[in-house]
C-alpha positions in Angstrom: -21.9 -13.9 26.3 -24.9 -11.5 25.1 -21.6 -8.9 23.9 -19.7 -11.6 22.1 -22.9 -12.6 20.2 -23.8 -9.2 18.9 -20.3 -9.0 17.3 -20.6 -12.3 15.9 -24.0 -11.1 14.0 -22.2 -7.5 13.2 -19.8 -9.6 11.0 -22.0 -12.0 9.9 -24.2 -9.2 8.2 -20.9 -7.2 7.1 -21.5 -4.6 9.3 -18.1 -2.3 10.1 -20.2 -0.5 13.4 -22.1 -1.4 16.1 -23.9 1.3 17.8 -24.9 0.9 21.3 -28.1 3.3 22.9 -28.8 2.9 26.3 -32.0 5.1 27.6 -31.4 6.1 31.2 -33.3 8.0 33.5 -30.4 8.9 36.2 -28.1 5.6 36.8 -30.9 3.7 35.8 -31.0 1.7 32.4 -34.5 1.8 31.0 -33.9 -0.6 27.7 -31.3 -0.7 24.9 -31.5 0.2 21.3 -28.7 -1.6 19.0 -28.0 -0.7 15.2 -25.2 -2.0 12.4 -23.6 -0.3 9.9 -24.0 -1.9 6.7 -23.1 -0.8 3.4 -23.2 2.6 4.8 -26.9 2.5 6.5 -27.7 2.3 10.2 -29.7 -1.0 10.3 -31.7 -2.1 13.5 -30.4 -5.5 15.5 -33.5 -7.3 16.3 -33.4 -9.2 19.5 -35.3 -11.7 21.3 -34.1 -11.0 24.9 -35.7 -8.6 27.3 -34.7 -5.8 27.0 -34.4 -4.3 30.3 -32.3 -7.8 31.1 -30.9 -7.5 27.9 -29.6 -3.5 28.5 -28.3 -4.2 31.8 -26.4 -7.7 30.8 -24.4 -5.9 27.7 -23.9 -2.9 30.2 -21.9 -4.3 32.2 -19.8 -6.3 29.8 -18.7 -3.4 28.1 -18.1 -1.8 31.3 -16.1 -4.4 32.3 -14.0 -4.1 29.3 -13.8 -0.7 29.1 -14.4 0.5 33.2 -11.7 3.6 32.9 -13.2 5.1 29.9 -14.6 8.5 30.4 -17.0 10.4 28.0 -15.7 11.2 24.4 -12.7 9.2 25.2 -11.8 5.6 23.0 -9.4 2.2 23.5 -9.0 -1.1 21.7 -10.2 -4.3 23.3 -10.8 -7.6 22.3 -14.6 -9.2 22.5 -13.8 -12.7 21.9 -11.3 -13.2 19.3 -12.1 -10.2 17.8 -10.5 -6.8 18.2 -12.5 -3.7 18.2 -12.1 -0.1 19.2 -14.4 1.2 21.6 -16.0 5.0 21.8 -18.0 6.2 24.5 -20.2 9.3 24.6 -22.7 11.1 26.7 -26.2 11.7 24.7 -29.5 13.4 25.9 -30.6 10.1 27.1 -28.3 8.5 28.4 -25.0 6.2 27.8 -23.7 5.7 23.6 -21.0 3.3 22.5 -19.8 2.9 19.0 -18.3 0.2 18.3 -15.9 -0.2 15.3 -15.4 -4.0 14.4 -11.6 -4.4 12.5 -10.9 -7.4 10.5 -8.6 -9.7 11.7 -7.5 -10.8 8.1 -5.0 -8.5 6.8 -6.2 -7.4 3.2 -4.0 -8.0 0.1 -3.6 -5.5 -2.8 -5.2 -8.7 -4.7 -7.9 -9.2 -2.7 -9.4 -5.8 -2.6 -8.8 -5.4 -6.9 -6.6 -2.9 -6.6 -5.0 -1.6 -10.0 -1.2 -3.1 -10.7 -0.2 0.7 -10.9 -0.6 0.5 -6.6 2.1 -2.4 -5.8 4.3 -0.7 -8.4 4.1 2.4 -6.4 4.8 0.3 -3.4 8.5 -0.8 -4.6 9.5 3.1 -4.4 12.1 3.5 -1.9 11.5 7.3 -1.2 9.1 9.8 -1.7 5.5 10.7 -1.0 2.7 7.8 -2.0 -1.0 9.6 -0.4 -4.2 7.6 -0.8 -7.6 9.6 -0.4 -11.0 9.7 -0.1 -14.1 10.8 2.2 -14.3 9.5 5.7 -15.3 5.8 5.4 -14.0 5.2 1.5 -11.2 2.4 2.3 -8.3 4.7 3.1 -7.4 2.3 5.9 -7.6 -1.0 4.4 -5.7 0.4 1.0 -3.0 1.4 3.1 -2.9 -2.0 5.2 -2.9 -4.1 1.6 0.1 -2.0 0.8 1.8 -2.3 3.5 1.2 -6.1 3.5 2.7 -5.6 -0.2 6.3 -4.2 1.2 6.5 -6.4 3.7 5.9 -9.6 1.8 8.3 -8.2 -1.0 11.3 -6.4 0.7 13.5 -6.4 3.9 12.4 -3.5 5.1 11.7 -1.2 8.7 8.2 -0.4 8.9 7.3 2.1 11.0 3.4 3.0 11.2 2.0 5.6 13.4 -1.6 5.0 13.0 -4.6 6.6 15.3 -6.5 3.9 16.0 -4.3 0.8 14.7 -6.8 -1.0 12.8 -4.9 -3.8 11.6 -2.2 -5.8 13.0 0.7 -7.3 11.2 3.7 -9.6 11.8 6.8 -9.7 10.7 7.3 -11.2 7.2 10.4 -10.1 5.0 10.2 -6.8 6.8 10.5 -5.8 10.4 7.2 -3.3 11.7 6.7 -1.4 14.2 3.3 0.0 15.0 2.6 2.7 17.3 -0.8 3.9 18.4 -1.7 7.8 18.8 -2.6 8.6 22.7 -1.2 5.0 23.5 2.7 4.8 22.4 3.0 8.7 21.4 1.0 12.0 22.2 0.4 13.1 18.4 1.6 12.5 15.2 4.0 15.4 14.9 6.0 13.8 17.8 5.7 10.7 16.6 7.6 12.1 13.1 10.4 14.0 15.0 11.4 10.4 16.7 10.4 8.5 13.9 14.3 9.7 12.7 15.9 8.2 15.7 14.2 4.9 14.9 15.6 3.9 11.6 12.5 3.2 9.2 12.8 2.6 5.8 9.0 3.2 5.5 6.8 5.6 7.3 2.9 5.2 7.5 1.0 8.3 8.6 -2.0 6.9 9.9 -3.8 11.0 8.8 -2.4 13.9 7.2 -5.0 16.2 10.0 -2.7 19.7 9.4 0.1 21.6 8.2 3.2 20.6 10.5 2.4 16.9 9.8 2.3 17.8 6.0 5.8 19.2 6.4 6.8 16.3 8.8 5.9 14.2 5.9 7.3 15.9 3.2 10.8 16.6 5.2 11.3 12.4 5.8 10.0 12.1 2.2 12.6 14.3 0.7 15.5 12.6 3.2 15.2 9.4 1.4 12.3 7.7 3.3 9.2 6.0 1.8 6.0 7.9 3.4 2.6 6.4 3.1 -0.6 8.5 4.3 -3.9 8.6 4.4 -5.3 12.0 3.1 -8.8 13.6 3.2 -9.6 14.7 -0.8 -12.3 14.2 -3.5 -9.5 13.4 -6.0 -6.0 13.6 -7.4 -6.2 17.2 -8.1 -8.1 18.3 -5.2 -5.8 16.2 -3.0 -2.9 18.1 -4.3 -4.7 21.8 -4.0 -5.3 21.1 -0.8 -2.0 20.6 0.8 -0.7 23.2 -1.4 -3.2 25.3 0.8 -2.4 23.5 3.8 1.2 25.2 3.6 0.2 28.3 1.6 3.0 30.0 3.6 5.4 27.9 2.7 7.1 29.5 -0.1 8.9 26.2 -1.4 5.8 23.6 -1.0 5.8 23.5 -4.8 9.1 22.9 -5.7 9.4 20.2 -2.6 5.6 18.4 -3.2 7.2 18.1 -7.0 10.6 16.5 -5.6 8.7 14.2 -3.1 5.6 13.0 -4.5 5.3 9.7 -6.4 1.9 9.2 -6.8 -2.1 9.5 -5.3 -4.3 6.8 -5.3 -7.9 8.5 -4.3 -11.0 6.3 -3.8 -14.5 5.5 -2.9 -16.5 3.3 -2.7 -19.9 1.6 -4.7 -22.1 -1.7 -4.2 -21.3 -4.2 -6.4 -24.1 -7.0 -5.5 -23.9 -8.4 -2.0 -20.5 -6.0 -1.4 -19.0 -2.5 -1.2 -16.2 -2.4 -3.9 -13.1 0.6 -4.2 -13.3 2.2 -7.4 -9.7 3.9 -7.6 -8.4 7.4 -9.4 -4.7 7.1 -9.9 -2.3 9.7 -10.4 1.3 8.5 -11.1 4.0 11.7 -10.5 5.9 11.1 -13.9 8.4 14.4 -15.1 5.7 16.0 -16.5 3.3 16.0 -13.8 6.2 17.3 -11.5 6.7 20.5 -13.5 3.0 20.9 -13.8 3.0 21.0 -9.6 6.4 22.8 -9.8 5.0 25.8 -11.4 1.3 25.7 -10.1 -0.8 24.5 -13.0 -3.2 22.1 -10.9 -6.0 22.6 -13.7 -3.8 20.6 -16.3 -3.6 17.3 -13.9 -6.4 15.6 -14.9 -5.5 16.0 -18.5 -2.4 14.2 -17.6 -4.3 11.4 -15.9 -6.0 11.1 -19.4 -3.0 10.9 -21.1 -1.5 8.4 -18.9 -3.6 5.5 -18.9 -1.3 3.7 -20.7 1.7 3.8 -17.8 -1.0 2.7 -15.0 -3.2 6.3 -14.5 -6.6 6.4 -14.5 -10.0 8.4 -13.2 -12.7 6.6 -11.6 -14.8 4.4 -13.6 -18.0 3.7 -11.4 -18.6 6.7 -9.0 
């Protein structure tokens, strides 16, 4: 299968996204135009096949995969053994798919070289853990390592509500649960307000998108929950200044983000040789960093991250 062998090559060239063009004039396919993701570039796929032949063959395999999806809508399927998640879009000449490619190994804290500071934040039993970053940093696989962590060192309920589910675990020492956004719930915020007739221990928030999620998050955090979430930021202090703005209303986020919070891990990402590598920022919520978000002194974080090194903090060291 034409389909099956284009996601073969996507991960045999480490590529995360497949991007699918088809030209049409009407309902009729005029030729294809493929392209990979890899280390952040949109790469051509060079193919032998004809490509009219070729357009119309992998048109109707992901059609047949995918027949009830409608324009700017999304679902997970597997193309082989492989499971990707499937978006389809309308263009000015025709038909797009993107194609995102998930790994079917789960990722260990070990085997991305993540700092020991991580999995000790991992054996919390409540409170707010957030890891950051721009939109294709890691967030995702970070949070799957850790969660692999817990569940391979506790007995634990896991609950995730993720939006897509990216990775799939089993059970280990823990029990999880994972729920998909627009699949097993109709947002996140629902998903929370269950989430306490479902007995978790731990809670992944797949996205942090607004301000009643923040406050979802920081409610089970503070009623003795562990919460792990994915956040958008550039750091530790700008992670923090923004959800501080997020609920700028809210006239006890201070006091309750200092209560809650146990610690940020922001990242990105840099080549290293042949492969992208996290470089991580780590900001640990010790007593002193507490009062420091407590009474609204933001601009004194990063001095603590300096002065912490020793107990696991750090900045980032190559971006």
């Amino acid at each position: 299968m034409i389909l099956t062998q284009i996601i073969n090559d996507a991960i045999r060239y480490n590529a995360n996204d497949i991007h699918l063009q088809f030209n049409m004039i009407g309902n009729d396919i005029k030729d294809i135009r493929i392209y990979f993701r890899v280390k952040k570039q949109i790469l051509p796929y060079n193919y032998h096949e004809d490509s009219k032949v070729m357009s119309q063959v992998v048109f109707e395999a992901i059609e047949g995969l995918c027949d009830t999806l409608q324009n700017e809508q999304s679902c997970s399927v597997y193309i082989g053994d492989v499971r990707c998640r499937i978006s389809k879009f309308e263009a000015i000449n025709g038909i797009c798919y993107a194609i995102r490619v998930y790994n079917n190994q789960i990722p260990t804290l070990e085997s991305i070289y993540a700092p020991s500071a991580i999995a000790e934040l991992c054996e919390n039993t409540s409170g707010l853990i957030l890891v950051c970053g721009t939109t294709g940093a890691g967030k995702s696989t970070t949070l799957a390592a850790m969660i692999h962590y817990i569940n391979t060192h506790a007995r634990k309920h896991i609950l995730t509500l993720e939006d897509p589910i990216e990775y799939i675990h089993k059970n280990n020492k823990s029990l999880i649960s994972q729920r998909e956004i627009g699949i097993h719930s109709n947002n996140f915020e629902t998903s929370l307000i269950a989430s306490l007739r479902e007995d978790p221990d731990v809670i992944l928030i797949g996205e942090i998108l607004n301000a009643k999620v923040l406050e979802l998050a920081i409610v089970h955090a503070l009623s003795g929950h562990l919460v792990l979430a994915s956040f958008h930021a550039h750091n530790c202090m700008d992670a923090i200044t923004r959800m501080i703005g997020m609920r700028q209303r809210d006239i006890n986020i201070h006091a309750n983000l200092s209560a809650c919070l146990r610690g940020i891990v922001t990242q990105g990402l840099y080549e290293d040789g042949e492969r992208l590598m996290a470089d991580f920022e780590i900001l640990l919520a010790t007593a002193a960093v507490s009062a420091l978000i407590k009474d609204d002194k933001i601009w004194q974080l990063d001095s603590q991250i300096s002065m912490g090194k020793s107990i696991g903090m750090q900045h980032f060291s190559k971006i």
